[in-house]
Backbone as ProteinMPNN parsed JSONL, in Angstrom:
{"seq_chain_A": "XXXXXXXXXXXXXXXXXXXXXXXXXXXXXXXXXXXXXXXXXXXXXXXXXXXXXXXXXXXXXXXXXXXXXXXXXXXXXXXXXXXXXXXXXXXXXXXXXXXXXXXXXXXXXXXXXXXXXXXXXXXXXXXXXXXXXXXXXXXXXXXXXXXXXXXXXXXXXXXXXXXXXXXXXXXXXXXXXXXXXXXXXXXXXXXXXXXXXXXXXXXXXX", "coords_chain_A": {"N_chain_A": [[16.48, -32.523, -35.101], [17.947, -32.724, -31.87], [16.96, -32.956, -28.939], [17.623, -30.579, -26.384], [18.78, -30.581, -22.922], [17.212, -28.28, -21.819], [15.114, -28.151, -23.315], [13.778, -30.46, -22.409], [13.351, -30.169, -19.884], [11.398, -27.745, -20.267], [9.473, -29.1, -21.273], [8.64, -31.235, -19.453], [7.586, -29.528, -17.464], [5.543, -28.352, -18.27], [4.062, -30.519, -18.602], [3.566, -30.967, -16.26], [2.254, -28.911, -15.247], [0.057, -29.062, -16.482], [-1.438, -31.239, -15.302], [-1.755, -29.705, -13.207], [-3.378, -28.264, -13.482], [-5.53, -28.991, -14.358], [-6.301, -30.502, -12.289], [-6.837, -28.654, -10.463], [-9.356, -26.741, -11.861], [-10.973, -29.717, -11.873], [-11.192, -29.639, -9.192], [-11.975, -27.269, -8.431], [-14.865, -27.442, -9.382], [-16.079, -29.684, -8.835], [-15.022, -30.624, -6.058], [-12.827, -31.974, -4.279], [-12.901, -34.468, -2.986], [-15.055, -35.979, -4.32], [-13.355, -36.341, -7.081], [-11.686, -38.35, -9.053], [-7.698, -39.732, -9.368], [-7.765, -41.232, -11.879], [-10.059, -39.711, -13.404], [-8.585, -37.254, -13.317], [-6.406, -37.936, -14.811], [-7.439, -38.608, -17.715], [-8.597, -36.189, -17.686], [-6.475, -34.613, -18.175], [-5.294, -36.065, -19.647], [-2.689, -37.656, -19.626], [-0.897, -40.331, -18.654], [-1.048, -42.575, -15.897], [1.417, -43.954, -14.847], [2.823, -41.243, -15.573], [1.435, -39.384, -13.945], [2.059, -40.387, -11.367], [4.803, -39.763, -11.73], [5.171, -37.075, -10.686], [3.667, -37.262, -8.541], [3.107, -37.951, -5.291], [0.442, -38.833, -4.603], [-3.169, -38.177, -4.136], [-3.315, -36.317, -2.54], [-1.142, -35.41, -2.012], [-0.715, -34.139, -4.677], [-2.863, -32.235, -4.133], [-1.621, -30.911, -2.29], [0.76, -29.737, -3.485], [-0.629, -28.172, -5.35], [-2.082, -26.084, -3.838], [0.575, -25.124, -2.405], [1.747, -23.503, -4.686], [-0.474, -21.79, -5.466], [-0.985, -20.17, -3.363], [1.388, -19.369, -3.016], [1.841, -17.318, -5.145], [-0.301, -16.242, -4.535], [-0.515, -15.021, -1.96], [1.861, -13.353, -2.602], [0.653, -11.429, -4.372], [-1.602, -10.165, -3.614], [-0.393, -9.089, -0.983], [0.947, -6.238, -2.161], [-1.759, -4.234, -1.314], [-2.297, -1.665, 0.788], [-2.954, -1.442, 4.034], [-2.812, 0.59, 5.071], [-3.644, 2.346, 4.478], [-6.363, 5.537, 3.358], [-9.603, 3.753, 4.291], [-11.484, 3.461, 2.735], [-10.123, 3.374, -0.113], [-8.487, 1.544, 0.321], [-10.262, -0.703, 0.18], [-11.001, -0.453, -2.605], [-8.873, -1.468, -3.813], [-8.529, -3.682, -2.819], [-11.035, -4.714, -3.91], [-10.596, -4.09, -6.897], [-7.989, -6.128, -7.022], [-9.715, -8.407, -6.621], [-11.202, -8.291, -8.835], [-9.657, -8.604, -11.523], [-8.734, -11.075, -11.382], [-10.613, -12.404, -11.867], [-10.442, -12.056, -14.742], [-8.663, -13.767, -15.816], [-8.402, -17.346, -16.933], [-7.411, -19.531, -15.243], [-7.374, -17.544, -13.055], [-9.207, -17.417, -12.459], [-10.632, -20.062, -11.413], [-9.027, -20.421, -9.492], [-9.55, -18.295, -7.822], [-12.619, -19.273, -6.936], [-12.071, -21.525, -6.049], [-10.625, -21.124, -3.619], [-12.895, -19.071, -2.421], [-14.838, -21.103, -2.188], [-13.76, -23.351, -0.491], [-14.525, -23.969, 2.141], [-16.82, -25.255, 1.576], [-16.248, -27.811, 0.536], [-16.077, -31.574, 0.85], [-14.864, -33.414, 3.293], [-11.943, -32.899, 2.729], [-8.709, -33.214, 2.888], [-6.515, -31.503, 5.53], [-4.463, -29.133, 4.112], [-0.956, -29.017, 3.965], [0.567, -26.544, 4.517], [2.973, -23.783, 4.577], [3.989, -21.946, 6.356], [1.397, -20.666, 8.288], [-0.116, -18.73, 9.444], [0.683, -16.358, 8.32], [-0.52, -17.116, 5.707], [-3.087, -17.168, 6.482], [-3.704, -14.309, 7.429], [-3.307, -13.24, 4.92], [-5.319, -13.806, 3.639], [-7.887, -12.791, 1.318], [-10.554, -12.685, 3.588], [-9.639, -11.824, 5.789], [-8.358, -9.511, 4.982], [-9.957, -8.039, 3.985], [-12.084, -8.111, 6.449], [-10.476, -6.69, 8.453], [-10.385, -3.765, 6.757], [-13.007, -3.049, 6.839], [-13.708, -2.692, 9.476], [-11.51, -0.686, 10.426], [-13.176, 1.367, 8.469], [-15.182, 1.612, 9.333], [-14.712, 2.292, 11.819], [-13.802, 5.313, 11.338], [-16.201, 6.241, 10.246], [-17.214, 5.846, 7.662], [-17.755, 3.309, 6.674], [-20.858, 1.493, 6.652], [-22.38, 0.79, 9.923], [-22.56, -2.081, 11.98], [-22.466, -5.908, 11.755], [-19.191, -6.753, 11.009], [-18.822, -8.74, 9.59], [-21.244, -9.82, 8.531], [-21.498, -8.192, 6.428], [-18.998, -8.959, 5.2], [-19.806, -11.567, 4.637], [-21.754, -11.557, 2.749], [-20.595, -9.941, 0.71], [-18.908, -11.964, -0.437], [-20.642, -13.963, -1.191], [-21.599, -13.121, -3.266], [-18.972, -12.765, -4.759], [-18.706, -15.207, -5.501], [-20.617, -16.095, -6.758], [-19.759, -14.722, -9.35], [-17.355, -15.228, -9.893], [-18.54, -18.016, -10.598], [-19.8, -17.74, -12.728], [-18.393, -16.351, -14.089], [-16.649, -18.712, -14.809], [-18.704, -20.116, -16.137], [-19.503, -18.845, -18.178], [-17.412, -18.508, -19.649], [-14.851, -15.841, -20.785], [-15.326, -14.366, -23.081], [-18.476, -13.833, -23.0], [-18.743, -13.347, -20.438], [-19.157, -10.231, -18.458], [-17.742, -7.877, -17.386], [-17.558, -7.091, -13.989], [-18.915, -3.993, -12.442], [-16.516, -2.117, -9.948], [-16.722, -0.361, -8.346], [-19.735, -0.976, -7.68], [-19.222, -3.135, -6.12], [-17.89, -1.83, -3.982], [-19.904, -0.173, -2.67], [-21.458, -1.676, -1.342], [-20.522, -1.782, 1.252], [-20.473, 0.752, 2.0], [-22.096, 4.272, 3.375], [-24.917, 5.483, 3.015], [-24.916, 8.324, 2.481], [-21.844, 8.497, 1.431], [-21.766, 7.254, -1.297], [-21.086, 6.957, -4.763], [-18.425, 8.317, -4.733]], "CA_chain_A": [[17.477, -31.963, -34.178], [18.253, -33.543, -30.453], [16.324, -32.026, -27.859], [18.551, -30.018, -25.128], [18.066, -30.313, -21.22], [16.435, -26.908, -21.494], [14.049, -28.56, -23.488], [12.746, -31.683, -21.586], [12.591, -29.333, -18.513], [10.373, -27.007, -20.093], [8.301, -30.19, -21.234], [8.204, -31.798, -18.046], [7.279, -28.414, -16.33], [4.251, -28.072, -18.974], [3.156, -31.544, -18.309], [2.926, -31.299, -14.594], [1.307, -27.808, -14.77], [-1.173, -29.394, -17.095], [-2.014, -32.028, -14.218], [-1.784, -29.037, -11.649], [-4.198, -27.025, -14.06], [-6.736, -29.381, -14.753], [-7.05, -31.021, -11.033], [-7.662, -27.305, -9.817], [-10.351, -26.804, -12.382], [-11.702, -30.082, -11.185], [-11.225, -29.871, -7.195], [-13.186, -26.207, -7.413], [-16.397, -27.376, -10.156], [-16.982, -30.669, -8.416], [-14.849, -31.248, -4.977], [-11.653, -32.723, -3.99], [-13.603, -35.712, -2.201], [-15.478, -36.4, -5.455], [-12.649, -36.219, -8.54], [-10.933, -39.28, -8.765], [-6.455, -40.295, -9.993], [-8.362, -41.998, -12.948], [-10.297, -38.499, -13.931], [-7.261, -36.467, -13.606], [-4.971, -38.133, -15.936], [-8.044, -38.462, -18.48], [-8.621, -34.91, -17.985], [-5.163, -33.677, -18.363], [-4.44, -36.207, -21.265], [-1.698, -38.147, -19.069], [-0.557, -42.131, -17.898], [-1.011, -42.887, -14.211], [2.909, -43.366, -14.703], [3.128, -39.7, -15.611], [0.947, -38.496, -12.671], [2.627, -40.951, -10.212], [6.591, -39.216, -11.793], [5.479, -35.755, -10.262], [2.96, -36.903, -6.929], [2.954, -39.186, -4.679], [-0.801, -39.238, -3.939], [-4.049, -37.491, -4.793], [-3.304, -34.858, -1.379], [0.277, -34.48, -2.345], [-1.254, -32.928, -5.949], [-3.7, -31.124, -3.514], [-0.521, -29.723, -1.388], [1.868, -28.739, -4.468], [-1.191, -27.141, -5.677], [-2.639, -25.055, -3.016], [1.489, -24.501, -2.34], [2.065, -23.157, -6.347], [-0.953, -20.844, -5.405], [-0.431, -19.727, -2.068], [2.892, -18.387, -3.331], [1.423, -16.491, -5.708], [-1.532, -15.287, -3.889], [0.29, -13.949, -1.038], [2.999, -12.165, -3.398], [-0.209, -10.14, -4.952], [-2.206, -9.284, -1.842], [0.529, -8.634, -0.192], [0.693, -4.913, -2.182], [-2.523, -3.966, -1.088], [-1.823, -1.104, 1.747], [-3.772, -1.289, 4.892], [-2.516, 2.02, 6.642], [-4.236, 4.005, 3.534], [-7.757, 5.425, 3.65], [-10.075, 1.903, 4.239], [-11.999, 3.422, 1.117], [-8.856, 2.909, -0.918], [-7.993, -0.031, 0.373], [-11.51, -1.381, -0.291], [-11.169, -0.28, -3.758], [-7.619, -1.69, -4.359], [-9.034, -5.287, -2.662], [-11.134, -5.071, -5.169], [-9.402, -4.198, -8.385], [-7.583, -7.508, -6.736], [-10.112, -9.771, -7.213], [-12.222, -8.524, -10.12], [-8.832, -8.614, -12.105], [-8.725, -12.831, -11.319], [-11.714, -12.705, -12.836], [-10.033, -11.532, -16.152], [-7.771, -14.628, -15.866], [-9.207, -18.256, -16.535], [-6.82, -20.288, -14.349], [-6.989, -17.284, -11.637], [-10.768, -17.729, -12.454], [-10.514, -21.279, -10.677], [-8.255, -19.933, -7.755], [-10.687, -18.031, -6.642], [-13.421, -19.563, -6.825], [-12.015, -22.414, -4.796], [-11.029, -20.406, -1.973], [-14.319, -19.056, -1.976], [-16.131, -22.21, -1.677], [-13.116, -23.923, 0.36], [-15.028, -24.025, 3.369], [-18.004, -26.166, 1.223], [-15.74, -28.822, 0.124], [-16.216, -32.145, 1.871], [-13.571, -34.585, 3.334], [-10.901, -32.508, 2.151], [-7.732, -32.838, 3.823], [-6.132, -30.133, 5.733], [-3.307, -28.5, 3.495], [-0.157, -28.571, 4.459], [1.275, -24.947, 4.343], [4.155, -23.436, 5.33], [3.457, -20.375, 7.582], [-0.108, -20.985, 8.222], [-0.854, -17.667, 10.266], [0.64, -15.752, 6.921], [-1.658, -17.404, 5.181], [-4.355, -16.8, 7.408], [-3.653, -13.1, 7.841], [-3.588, -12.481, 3.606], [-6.49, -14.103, 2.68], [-9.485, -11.467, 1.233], [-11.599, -12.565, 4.513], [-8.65, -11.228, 6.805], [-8.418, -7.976, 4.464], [-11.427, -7.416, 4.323], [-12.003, -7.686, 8.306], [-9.351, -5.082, 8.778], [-10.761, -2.849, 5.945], [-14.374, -2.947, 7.737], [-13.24, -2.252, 11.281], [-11.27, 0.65, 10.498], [-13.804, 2.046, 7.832], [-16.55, 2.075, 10.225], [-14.227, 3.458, 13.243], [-13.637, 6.527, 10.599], [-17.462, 6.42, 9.969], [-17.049, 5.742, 6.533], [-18.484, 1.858, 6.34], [-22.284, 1.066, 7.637], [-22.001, -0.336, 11.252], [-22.925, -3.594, 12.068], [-21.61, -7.136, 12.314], [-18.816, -7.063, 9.752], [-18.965, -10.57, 9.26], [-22.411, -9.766, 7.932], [-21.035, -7.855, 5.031], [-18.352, -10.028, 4.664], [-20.582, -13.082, 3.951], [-22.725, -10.992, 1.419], [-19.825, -9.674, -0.486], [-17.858, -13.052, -0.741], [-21.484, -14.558, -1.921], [-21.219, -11.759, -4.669], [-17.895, -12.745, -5.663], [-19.114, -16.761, -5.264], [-20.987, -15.912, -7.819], [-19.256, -13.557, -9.991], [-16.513, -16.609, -10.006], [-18.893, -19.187, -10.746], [-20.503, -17.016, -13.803], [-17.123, -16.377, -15.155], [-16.461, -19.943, -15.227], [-19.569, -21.37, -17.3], [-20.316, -17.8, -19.595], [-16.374, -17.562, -20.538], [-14.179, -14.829, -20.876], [-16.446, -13.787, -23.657], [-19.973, -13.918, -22.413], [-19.101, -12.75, -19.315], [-19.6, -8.996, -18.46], [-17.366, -7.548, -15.996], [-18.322, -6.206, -12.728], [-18.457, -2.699, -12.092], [-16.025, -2.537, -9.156], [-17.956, 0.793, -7.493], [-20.896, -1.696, -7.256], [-18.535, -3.712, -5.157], [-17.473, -1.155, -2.956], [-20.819, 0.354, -2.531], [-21.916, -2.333, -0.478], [-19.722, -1.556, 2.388], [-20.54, 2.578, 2.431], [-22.848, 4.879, 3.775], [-25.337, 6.837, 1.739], [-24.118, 9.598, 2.096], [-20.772, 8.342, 0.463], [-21.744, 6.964, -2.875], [-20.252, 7.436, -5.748], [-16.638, 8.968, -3.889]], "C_chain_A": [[17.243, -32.525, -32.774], [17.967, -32.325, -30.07], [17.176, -31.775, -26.778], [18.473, -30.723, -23.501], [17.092, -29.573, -21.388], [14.983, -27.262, -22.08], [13.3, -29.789, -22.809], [12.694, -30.926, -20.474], [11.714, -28.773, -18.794], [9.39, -27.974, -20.668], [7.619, -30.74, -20.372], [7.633, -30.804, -17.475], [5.974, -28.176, -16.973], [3.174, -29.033, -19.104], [2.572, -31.264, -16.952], [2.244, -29.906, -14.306], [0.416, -28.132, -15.347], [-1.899, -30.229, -15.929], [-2.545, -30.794, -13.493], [-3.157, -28.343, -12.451], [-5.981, -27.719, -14.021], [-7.432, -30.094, -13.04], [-7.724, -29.719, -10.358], [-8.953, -26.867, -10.679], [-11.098, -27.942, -12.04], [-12.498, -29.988, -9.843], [-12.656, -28.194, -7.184], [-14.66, -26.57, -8.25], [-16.927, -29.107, -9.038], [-16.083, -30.887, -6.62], [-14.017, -31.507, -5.289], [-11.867, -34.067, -3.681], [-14.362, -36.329, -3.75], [-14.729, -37.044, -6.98], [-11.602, -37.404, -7.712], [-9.369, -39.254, -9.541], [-6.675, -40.0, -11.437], [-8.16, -40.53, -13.844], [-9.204, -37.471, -14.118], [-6.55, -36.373, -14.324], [-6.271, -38.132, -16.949], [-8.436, -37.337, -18.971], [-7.503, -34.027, -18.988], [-4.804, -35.05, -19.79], [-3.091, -37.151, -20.694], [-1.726, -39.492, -18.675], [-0.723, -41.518, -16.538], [0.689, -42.954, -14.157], [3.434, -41.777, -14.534], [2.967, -39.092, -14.329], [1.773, -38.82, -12.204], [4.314, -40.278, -10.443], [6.466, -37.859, -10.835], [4.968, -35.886, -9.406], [3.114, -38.141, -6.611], [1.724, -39.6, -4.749], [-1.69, -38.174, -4.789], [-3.371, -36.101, -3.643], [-2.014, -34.474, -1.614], [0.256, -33.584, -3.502], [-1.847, -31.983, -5.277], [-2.506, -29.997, -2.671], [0.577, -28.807, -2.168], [0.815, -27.885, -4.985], [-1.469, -26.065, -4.875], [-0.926, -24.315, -2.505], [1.975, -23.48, -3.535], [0.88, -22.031, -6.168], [-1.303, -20.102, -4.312], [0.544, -18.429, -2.343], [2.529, -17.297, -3.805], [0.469, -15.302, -5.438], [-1.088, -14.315, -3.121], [1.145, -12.575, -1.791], [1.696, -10.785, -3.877], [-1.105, -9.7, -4.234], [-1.484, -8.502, -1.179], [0.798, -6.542, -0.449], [-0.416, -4.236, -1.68], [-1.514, -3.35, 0.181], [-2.897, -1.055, 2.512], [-3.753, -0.22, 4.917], [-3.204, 3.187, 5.666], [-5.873, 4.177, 3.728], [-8.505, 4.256, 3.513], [-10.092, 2.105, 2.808], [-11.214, 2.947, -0.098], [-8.866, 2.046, -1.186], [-9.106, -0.945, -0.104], [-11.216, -1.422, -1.916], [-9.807, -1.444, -4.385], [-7.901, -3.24, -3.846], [-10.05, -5.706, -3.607], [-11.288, -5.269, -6.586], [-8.605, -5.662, -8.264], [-8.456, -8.451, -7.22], [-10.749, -9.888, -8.456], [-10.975, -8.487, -11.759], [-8.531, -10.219, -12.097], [-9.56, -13.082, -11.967], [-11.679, -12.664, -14.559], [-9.036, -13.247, -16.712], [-8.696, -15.994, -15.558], [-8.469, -18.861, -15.053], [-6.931, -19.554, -12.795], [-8.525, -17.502, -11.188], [-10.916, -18.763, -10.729], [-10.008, -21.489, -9.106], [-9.094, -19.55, -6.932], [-11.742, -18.66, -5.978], [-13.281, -21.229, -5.771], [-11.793, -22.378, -3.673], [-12.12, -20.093, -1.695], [-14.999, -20.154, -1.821], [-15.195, -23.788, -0.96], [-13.383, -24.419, 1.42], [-16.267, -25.411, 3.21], [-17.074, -27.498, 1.005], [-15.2, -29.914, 1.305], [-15.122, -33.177, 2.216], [-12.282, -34.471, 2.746], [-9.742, -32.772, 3.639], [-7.224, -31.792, 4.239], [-4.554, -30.112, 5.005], [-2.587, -28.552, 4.331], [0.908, -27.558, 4.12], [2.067, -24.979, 5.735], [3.529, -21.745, 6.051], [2.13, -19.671, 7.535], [-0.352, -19.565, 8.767], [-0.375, -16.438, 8.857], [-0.439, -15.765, 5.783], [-3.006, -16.65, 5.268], [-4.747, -15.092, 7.427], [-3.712, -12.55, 5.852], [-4.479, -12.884, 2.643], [-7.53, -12.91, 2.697], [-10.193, -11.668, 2.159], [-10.743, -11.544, 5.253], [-8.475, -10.039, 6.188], [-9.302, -7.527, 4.705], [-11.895, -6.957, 5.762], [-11.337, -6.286, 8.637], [-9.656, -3.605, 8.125], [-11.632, -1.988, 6.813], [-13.598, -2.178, 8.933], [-12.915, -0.959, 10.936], [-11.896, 1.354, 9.529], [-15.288, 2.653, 8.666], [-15.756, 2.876, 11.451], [-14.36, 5.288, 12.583], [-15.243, 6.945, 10.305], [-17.896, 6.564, 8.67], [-18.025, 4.673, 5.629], [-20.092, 2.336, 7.282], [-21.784, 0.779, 8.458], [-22.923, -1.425, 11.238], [-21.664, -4.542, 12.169], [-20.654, -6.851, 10.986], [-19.045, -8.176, 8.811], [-20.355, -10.97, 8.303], [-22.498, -9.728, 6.405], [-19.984, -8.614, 4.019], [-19.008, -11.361, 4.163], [-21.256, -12.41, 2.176], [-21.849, -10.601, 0.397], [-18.826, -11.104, -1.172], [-19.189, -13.898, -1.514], [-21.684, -13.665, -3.29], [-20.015, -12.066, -5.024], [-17.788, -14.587, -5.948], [-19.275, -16.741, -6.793], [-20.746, -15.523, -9.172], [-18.785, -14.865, -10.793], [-17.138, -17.715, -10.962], [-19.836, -18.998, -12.539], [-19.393, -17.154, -14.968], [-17.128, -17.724, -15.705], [-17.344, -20.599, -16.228], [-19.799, -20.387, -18.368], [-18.402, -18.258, -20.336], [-15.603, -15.991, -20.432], [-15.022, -14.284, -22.251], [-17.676, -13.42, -23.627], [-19.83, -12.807, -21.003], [-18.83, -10.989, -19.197], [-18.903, -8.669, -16.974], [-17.345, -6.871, -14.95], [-17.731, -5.021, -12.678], [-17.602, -2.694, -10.429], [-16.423, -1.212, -7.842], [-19.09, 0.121, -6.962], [-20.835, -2.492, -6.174], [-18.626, -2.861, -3.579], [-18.712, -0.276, -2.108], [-21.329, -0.162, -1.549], [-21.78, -2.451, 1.297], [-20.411, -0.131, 3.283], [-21.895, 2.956, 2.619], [-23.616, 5.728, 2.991], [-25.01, 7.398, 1.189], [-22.473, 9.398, 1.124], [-20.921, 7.348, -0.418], [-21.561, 7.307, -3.803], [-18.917, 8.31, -5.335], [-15.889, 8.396, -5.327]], "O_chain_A": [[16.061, -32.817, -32.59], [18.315, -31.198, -30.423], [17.535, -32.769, -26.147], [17.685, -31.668, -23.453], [15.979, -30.042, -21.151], [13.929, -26.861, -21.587], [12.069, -29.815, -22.837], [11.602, -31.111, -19.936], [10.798, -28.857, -17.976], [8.239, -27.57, -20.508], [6.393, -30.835, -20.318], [6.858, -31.276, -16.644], [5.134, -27.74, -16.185], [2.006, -28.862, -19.455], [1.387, -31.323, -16.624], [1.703, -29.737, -13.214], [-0.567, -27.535, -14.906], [-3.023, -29.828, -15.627], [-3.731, -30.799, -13.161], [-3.991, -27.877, -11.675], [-7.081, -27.218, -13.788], [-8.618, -30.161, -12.716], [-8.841, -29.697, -9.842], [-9.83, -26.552, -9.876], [-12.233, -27.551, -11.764], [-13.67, -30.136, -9.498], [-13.645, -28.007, -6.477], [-15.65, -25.994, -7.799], [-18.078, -29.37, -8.691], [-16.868, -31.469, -5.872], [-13.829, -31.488, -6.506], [-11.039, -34.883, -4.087], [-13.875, -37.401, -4.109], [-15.227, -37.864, -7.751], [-11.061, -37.467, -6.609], [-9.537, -38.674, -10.614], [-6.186, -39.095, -12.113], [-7.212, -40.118, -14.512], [-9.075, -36.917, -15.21], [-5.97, -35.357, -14.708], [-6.187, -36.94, -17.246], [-8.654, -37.136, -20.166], [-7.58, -33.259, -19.947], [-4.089, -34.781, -20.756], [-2.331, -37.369, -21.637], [-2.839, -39.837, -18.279], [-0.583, -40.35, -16.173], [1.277, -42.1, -13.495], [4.171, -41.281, -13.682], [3.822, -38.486, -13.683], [2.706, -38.017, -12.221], [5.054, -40.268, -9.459], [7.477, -37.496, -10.234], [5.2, -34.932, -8.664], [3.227, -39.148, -7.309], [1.622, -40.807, -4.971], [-1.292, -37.506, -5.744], [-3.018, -35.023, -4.122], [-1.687, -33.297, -1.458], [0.906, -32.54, -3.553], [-1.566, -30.826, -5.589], [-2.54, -28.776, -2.521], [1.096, -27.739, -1.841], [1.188, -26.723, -5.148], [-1.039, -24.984, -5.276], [-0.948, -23.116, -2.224], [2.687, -22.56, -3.133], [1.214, -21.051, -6.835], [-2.131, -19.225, -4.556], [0.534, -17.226, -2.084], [2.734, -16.255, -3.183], [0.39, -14.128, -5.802], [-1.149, -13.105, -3.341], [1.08, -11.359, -1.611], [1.841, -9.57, -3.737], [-1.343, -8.501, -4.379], [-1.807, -7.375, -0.803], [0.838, -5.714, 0.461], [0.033, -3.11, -1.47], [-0.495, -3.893, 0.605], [-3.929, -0.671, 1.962], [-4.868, 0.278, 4.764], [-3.315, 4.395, 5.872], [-6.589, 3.262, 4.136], [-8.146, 3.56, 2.564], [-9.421, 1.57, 1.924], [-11.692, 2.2, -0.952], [-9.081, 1.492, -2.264], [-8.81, -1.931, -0.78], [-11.221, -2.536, -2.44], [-9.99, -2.13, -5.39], [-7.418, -4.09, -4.593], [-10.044, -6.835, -4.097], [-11.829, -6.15, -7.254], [-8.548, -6.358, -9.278], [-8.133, -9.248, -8.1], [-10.929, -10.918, -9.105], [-11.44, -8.361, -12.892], [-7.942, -10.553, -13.125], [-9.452, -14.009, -12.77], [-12.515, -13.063, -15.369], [-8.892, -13.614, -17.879], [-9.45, -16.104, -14.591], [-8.957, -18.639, -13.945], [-6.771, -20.143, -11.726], [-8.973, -17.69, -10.057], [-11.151, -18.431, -9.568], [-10.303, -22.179, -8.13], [-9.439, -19.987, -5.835], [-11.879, -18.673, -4.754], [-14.119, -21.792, -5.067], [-12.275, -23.062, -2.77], [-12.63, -20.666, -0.732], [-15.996, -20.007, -1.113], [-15.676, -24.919, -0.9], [-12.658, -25.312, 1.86], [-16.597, -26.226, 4.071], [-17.593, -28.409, 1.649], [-14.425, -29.679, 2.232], [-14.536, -33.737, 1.289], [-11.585, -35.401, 2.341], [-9.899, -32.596, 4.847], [-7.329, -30.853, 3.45], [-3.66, -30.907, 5.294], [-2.953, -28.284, 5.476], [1.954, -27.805, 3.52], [2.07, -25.48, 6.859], [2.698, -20.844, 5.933], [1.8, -18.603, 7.02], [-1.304, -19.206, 8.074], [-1.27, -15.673, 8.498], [-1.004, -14.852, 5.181], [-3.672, -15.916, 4.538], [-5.911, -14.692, 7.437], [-4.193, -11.443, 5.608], [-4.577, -12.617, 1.445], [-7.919, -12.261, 3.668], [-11.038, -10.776, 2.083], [-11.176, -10.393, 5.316], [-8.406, -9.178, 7.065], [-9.541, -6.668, 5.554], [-12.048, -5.799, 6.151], [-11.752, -5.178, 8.977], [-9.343, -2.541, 8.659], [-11.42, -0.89, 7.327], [-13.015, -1.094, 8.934], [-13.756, -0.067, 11.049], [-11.239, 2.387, 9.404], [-16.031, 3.631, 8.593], [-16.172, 3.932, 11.928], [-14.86, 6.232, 13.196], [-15.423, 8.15, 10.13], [-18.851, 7.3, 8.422], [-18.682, 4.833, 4.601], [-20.302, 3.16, 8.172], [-20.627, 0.395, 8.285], [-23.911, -1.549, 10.514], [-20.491, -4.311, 12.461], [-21.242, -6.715, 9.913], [-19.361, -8.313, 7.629], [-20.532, -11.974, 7.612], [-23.022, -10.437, 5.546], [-19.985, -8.821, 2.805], [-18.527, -12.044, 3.259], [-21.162, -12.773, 1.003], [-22.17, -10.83, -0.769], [-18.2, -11.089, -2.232], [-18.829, -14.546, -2.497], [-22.017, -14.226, -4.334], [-19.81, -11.397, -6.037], [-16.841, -15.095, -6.549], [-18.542, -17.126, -7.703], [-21.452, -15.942, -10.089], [-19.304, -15.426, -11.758], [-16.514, -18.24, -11.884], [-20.312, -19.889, -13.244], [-19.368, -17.681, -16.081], [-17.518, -17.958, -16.849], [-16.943, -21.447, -17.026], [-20.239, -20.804, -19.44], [-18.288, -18.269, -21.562], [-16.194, -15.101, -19.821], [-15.403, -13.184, -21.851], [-17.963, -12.503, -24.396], [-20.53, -11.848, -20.678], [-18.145, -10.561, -20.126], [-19.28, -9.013, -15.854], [-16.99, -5.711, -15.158], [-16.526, -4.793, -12.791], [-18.209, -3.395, -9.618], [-16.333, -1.365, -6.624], [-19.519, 0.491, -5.869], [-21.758, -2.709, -5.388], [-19.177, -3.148, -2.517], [-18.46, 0.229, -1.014], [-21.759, 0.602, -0.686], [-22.494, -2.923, 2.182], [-20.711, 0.048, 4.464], [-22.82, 2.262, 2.196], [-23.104, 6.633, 2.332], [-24.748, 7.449, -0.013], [-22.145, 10.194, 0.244], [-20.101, 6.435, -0.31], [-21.996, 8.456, -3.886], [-18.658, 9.142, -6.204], [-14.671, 8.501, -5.472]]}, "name": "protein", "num_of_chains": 1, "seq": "XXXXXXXXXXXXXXXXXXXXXXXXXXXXXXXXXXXXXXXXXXXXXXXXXXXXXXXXXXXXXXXXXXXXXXXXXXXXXXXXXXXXXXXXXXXXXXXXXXXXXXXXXXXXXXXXXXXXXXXXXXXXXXXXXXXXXXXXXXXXXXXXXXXXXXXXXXXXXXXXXXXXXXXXXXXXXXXXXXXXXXXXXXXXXXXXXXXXXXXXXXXXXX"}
């Protein structure tokens, strides 16, 4: 039987998410600066013709990707409610991430934002409404969480930034566990253990 439109679109759309799938599983286990064209299409199973039909370049794959999860990211942060008790909100940031953790591909997401900052000779992304961005990434939640959990006297005091390093190296990790045990092996975080880290003696277990 002769294949439709409907069908070579959803072919084409399953090829080039295979590229998009497998360079993001590269770019966060080894680097963006490291993974070469070559590796990409060998990864994903694809011609250099193929790649070259859907990117121009290696950074134009890096910009439809980080754009294809941007979108997404934002859309599901975005529920998270500041204006509710921090504690909440702590909790509900992270049910957010330890729920990526359930997901391989969101596996990979994360774990490359988290170690975004390590990755060398990367180009800077080009995003569309960079201070959006900026303002719904888990550091920028988090910040906002802190602040007003400690004004309420809820959080430890101190540097936030403190806690923030220590809990994002706890979810570095988490990330980087998922990735080599499996969705079988791996054992998923109690998300109280999370939140614990933030609070005051006296409020453990809430």
């Amino acid at each position: 039987m002769p294949r439709s439109k409907e069908d070579f679109k959803e072919i084409t759309l399953k090829r080039k998410n295979t590229i998009l799938e497998t360079a993001l599983r590269l770019f966060s286990l080894y680097g963006y600066d490291t993974i070469s064209i070559d590796q990409i299409t060998k990864e994903s199973k694809c011609s250099h013709g193929l790649f070259y039909h859907y990117f121009n370049s290696k950074q134009d794959l890096l910009d439809q990707l980080l754009k294809t999860v941007i979108h997404y990211w934002n859309k599901e942060i975005e529920q998270i409610d500041l204006t509710q008790n921090p504690l909440f909100a702590l909790k509900d940031l992270n049910v957010f991430v330890t729920n990526y953790l359930k997901d391989d591909v969101k596996t990979y997401i994360l774990y490359l934002f988290l170690t975004f900052h390590l990755q060398k000779n990367i180009p800077v992304p080009k995003i569309k409404n960079k201070e959006k961005f900026k303002n719904n990434r888990p550091f920028a939640k988090l910040f906002e969480i802190i602040n007003k959990g400690q004004e309420l006297g809820v959080f430890v005091e101190g540097d936030p930034l403190d806690y923030i390093r220590i809990y994002f190296s706890a979810l570095q990790g988490l990330a980087y566990s998922r990735i080599h045990l499996g969705a079988k092996k791996f054992k998923p975080v109690n998300i109280d253990a999370l939140t614990n880290i933030f609070l005051k003696k006296e409020e453990y277990h809430v």
